[in-house]
VOGU-3710 file (C-alpha; in Angstrom, 3 decimals, decimal comma):
1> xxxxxxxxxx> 33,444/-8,402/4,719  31,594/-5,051/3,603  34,612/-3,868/2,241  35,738/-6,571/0,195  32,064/-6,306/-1,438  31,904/-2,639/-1,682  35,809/-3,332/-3,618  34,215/-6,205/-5,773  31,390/-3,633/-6,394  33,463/-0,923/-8,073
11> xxxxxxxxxx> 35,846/-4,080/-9,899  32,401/-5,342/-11,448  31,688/-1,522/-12,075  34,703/-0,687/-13,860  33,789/-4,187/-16,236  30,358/-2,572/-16,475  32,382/0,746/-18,062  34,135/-1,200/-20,072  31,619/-2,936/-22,174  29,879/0,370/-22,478
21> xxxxxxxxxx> 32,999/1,556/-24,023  33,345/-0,945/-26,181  29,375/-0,754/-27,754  28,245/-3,504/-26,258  24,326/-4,200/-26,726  22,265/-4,383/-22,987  20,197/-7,261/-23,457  18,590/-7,410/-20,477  18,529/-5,373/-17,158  17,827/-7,834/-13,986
31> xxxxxxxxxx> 16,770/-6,273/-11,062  15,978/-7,804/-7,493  16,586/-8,444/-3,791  18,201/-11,067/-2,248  17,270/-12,664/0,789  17,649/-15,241/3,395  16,013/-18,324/2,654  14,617/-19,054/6,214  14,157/-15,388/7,964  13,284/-13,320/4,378
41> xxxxxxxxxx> 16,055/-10,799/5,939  17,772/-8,880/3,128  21,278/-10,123/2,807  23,486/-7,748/2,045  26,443/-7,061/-0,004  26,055/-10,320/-1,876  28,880/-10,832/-4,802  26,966/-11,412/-7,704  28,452/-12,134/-10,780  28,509/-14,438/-14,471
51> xxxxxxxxxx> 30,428/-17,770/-14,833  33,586/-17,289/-15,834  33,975/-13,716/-16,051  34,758/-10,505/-13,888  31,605/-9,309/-14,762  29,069/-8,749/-11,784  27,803/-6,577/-9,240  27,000/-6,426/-5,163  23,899/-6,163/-3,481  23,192/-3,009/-1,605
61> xxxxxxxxxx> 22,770/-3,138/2,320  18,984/-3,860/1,769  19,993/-6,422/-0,588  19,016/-5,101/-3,706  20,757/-5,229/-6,682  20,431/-4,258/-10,512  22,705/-6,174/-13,640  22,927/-4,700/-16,974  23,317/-8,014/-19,039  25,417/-7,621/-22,560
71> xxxxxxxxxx> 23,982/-9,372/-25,613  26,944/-11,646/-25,581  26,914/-13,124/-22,296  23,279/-13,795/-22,407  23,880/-17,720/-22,369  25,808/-17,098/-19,067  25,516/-18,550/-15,645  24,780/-15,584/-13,496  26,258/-16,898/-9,277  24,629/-15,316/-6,122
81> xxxxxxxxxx> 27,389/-16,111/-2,966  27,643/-14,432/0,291  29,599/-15,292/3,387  27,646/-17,626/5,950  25,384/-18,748/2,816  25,337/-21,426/0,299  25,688/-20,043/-3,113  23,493/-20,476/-6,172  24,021/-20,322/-9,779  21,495/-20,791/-12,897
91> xxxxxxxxxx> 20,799/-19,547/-16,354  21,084/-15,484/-16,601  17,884/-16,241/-19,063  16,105/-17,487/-16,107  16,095/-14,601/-14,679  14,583/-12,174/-17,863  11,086/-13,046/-17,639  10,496/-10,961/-14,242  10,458/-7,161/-13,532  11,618/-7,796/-10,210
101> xxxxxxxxxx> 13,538/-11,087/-8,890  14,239/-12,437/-5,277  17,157/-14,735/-5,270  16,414/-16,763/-1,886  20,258/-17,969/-0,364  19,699/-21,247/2,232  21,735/-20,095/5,332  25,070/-22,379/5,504  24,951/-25,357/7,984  27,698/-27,986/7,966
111> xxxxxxxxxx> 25,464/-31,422/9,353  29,561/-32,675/10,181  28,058/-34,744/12,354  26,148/-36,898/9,387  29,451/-37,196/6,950  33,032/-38,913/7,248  36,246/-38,257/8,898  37,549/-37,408/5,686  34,618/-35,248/4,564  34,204/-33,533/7,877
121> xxxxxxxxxx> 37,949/-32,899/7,856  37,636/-30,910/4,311  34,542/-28,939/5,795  36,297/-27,902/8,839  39,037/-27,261/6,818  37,098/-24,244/4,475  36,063/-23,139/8,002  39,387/-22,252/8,591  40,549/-21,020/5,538  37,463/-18,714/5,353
131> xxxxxxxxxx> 38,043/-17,530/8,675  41,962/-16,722/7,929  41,048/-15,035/5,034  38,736/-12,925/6,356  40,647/-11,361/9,360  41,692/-8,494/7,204  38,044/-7,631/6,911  36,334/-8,762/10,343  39,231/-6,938/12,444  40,289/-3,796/13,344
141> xxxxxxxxxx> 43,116/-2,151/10,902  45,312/0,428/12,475  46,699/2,366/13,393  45,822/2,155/17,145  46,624/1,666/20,940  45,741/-0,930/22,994  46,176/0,201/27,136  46,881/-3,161/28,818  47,379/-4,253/32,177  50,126/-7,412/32,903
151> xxxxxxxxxx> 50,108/-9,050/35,400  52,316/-12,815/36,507  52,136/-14,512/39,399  55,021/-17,448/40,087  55,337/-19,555/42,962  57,317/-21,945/43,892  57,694/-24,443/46,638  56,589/-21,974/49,519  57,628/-18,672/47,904  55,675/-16,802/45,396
161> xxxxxxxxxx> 55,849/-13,177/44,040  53,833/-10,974/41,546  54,644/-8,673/38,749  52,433/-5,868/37,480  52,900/-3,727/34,750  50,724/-1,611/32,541  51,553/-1,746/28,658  51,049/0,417/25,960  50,880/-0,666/22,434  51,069/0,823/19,157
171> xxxxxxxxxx> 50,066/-1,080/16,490  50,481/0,591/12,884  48,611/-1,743/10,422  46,779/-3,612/12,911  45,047/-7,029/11,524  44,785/-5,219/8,078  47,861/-6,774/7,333  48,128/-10,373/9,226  51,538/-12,043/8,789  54,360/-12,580/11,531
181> xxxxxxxxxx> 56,567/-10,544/9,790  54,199/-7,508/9,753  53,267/-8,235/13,183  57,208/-8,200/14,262  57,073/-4,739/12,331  54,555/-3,035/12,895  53,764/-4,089/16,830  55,508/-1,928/18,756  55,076/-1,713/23,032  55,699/0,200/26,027
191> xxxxxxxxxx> 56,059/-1,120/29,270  55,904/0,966/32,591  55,608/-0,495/36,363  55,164/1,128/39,883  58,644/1,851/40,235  59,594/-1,605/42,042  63,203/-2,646/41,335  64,064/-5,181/38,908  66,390/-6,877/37,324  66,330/-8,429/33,653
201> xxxxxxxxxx> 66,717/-11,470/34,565  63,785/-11,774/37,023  61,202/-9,362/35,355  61,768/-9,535/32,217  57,971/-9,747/30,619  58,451/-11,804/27,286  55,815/-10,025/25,784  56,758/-10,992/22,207  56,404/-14,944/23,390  52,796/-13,768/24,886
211> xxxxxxxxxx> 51,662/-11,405/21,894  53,098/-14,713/19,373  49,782/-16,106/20,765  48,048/-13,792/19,023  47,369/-15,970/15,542  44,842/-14,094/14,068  47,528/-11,122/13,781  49,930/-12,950/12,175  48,070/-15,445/10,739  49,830/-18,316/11,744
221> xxxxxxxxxx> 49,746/-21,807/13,648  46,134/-23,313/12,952  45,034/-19,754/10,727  47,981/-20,661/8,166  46,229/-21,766/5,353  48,876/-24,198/3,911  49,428/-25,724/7,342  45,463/-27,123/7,384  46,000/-30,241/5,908  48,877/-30,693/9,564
231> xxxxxxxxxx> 46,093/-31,032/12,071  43,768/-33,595/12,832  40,164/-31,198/12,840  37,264/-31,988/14,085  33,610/-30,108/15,715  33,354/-30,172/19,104  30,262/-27,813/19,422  27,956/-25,734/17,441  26,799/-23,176/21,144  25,068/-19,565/20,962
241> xxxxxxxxxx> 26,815/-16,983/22,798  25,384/-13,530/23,240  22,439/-14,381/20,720  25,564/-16,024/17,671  26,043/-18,903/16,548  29,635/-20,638/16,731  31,526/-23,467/15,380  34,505/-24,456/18,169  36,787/-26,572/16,564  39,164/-28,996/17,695
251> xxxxxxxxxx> 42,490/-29,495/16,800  45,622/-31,525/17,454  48,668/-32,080/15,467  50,176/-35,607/16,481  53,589/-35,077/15,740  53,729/-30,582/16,743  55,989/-28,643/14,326  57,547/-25,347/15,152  55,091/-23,661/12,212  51,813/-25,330/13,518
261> xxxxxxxxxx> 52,968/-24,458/17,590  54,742/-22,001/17,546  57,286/-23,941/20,253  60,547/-25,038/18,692  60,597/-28,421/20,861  56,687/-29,214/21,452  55,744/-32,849/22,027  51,952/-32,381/22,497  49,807/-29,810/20,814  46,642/-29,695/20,638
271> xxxxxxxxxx> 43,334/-27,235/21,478  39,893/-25,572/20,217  39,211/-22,406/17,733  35,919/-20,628/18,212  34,452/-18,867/14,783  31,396/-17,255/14,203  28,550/-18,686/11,921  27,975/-15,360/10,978  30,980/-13,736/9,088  33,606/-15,985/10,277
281> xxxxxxxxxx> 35,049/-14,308/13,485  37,680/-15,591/15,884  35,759/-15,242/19,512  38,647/-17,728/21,185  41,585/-19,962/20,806  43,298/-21,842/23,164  45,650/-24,750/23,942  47,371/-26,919/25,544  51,310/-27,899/24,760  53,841/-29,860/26,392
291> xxxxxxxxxx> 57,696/-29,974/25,693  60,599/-31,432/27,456  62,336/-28,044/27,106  61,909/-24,341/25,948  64,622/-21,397/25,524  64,318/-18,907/28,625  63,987/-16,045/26,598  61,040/-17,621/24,190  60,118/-20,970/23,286  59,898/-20,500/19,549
301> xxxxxxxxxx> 63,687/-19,908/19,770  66,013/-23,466/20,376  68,318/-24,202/23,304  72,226/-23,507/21,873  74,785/-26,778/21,892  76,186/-26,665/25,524  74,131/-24,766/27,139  72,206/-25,800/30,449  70,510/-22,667/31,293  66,847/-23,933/29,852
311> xxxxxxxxxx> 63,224/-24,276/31,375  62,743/-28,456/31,368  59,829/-30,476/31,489  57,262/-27,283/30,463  53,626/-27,605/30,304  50,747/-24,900/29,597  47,606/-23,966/28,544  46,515/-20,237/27,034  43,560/-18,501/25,916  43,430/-15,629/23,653
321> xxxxxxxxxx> 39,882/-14,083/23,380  39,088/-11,180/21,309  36,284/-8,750/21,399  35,431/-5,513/19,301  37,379/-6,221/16,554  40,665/-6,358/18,216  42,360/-8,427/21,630  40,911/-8,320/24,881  43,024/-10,989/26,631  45,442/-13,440/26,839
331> xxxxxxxxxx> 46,124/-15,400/29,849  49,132/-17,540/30,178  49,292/-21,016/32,675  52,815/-22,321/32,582  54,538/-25,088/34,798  58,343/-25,827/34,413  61,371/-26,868/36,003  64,608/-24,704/36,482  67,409/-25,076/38,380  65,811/-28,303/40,638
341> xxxxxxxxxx> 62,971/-25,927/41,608  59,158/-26,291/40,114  57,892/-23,492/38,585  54,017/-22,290/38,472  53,121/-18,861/36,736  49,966/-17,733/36,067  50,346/-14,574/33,091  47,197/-12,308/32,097  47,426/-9,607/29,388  44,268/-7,875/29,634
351> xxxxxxxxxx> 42,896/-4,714/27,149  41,861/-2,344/29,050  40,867/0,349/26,725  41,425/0,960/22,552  41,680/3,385/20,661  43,086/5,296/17,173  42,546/9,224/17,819  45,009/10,983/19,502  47,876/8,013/19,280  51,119/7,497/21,143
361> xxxxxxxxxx> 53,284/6,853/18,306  56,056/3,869/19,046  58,918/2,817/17,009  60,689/0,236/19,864  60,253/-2,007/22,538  60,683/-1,690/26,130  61,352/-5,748/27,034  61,180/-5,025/30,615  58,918/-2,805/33,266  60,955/-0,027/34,554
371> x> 62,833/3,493/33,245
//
């Protein structure tokens, strides 16, 4: 979020310039500080600007700020917004009668409890959108590694066998860039294992099926914007982890689309999204999803005409938390039936250590552990 500021900053600047070239008259300079309503803590970085123009400013990281007003725009309505904060706007003249002003912003708090369905749908909904838009900002951009250690557990009926790997992956825009194309692109991995035998059949990792959980880089499934209006939202609790305050949010889509679950043949989808109060954050998201079938190699992909060679009756759950900017896990609960046999495998992708000096450098993928 400081960046987009300090970028709206030097926009509002170069508008600033631009008058100045032109000759027009400073009426008015406007200094002050803005400042949360309820603490008096500066608030920093606010976007400041007047009502229908690109003309503006940003408050500092102490939350000061200083506006050269032109003699034309003097009948303006000058706007104070800043993420987690409800916005004010009034008269520019208002504000001409004092050397120094503080602009007091009421901390934002969404009372869903107190409104409709239909108006606690639309709140939850800029939630959302807010937090999408802001992952470019609130997350890491690359490029970078991310060390991980894999490991899947399966059993079934009395037998049941483990596979470890440790991955390596180079990511060369990071969430600077969320899309699933970009993510496709620019997500590149390594996997290595402690020389076991395998085969490709049996080990094979499906690391792009457990990284496609990842929404917040690609910002897809409930962080798509113009799927929103798909889910049915609503606030299942408001808790205050490590000193923050979070929204979790439910949500379910009755009738699951490929696009909103990212499983081509999903009869149940639904599950929670926890955002920070703060700056709009993705701590967690999980689910839950159900389909009567999935393709063995990943279930965004569908089963071909005549072929019999599919997981049936699939269930799961996943969690993807993230921490530091970037992802620290994702763990994986699956249950399916193959060949007569019932399947349980428990998956964990865990980030063991980040970082962008000194980077490994990866332009494929290694689908499998093993030279």
């Amino acid at each position: 979020m400081k960046t987009v500021s300090i970028l709206l900053a030097l926009i509002f600047s170069t508008s600033i310039l631009t008058f100045a070239q032109n000759g027009s008259r400073v009426a008015h300079t406007i200094k002050g500080k803005v400042v949360n309503a309820e603490t008096n803590g500066a608030i920093s970085y606010t976007n400041i600007g007047l009502d229908g123009t690109f003309y503006g400013t940003a408050s500092n990281e102490e939350g000061d700020f200083e506006l050269k007003i032109p003699e034309e725009m003097v009948d303006k309505n000058i706007f104070f917004s800043a993420v987690g904060f409800k916005g004010r706007q009034f008269p520019v003249k208002q504000l001409f009668g004092n050397d120094f002003n503080t602009i007091k912003l009421q901390p934002q708090s969404y009372d869903v409890g107190n409104v409709d369905i239909e108006a606690q749908n639309l709140v939850l909904i800029r939630i959302l959108r807010m937090a999408s838009e802001n992952i470019r900002y609130n997350n890491g951009a690359g490029p970078f590694n991310l060390h991980c250690s894999y490991t899947r557990e399966t059993t079934t009926g009395d037998t049941s066998f483990t596979t470890k790997a440790d991955v390596l992956i180079y990511d060369q825009t990071g969430y600077s860039q969320p899309s699933v194309l970009d993510a496709y692109q620019s997500r590149k991995y390594r996997v290595r294992n402690s020389g076991e035998k395998y085969s490709f059949a049996s080990n094979m990792l499906k690391l792009d099926e457990l990284l496609a959980l990842d929404w917040l880089r690609s910002a897809s499934e409930i962080l798509n914007p113009a799927l929103l209006r798909d889910y049915q939202l609503s606030l299942k609790d408001q808790p205050n982890i490590g000193g923050k305050e979070y929204w979790v949010i439910g949500f379910k889509q009755v009738l699951p689309s490929l696009e909103g679950s990212g499983d081509y043949y999903a009869t149940f989808f639904q599950g929670t999204i926890t955002i920070s109060k703060e700056n709009y954050t993705v701590k967690n998201i999980s689910a839950k999803v159900k389909s009567p079938k999935n393709n063995r190699q990943d279930r965004s992909l569908a089963v071909a005409s005549g072929n019999s060679n599919y997981l049936k009756d699939v269930s799961y759950e996943f969690s993807v938390d993230y921490k530091d900017l970037l992802l620290n896990k994702i763990t994986l609960s699956k249950q399916y039936t193959s060949e007569a046999e019932t399947y349980n495998e428990q998956t964990v992708l865990q980030v063991n250590r980040a970082h962008a000096n000194n980077l490994t450098v990866l332009n494929s993928r290694n689908y499998f552990p093993g030279d």
